[in-house]
C-alpha positions as CSV (number, residue, x, y, z in Angstrom):
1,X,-35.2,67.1,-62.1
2,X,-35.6,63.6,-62.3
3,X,-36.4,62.2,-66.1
4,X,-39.1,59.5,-64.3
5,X,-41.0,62.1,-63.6
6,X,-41.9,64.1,-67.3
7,X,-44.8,61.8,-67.8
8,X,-46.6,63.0,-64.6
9,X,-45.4,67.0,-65.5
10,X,-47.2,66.3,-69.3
11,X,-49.8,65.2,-67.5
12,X,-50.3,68.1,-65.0
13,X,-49.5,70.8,-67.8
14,X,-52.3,69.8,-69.9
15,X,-54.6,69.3,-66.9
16,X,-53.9,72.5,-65.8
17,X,-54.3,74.0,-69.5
18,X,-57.7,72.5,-69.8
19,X,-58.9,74.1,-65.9
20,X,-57.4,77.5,-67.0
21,X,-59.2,77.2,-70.7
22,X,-62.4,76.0,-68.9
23,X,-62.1,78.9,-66.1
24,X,-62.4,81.1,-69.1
25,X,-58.4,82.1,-70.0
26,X,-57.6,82.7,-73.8
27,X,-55.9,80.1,-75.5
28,X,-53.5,82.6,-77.0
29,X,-52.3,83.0,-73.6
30,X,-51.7,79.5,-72.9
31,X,-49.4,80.0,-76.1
32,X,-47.6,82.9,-74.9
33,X,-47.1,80.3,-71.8
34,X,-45.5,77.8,-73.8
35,X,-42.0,79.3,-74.8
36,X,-41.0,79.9,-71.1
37,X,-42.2,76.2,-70.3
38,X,-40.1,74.4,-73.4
39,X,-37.3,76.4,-72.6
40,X,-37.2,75.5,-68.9
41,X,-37.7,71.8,-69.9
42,X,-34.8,72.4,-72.3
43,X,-32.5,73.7,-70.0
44,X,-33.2,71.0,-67.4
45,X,-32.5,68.5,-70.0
46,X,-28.9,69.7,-70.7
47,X,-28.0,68.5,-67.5
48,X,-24.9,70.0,-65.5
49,X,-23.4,71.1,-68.7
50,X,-22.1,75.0,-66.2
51,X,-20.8,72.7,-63.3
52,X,-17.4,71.6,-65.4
53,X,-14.6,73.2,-64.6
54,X,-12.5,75.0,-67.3
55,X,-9.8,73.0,-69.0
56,X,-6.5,73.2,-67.9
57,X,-4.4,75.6,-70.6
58,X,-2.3,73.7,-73.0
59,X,1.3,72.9,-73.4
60,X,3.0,73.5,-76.8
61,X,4.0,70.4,-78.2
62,X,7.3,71.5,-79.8
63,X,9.2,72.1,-77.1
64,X,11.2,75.4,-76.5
65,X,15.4,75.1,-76.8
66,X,16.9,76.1,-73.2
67,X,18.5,79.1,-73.1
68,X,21.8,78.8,-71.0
């Protein structure tokens, strides 16, 4: 999701509010709405945080004495 684009989503989500409040929909519901949207906003914000790769497993720093 590109960040350019939030103002025209604020823009459409509140639009969209005021139809579905003016259509006769409870406000509480548009409430009970509003979690799920934050938290896909939030997650979208994160950015590609899962696509890493796991970190290579670390050496010891004092190093072992050879057995002969």
């Amino acid at each position: 999701m590109n960040k350019d684009h939030y103002p025209f989503y604020g823009v459409a989500l509140v639009v969209g509010a005021a139809l579905a409040v003016w259509a006769g929909m409870p406000i509480a519901f548009l409430f009970f709405l509003a979690c799920p949207l934050m938290m896909f906003f939030m997650m979208k914000g994160m950015g590609g945080m899962h696509d890493s790769a796991p970190a290579p497993p670390t050496t010891p720093s004092v190093e072992q004495p050879k057995r002969l």
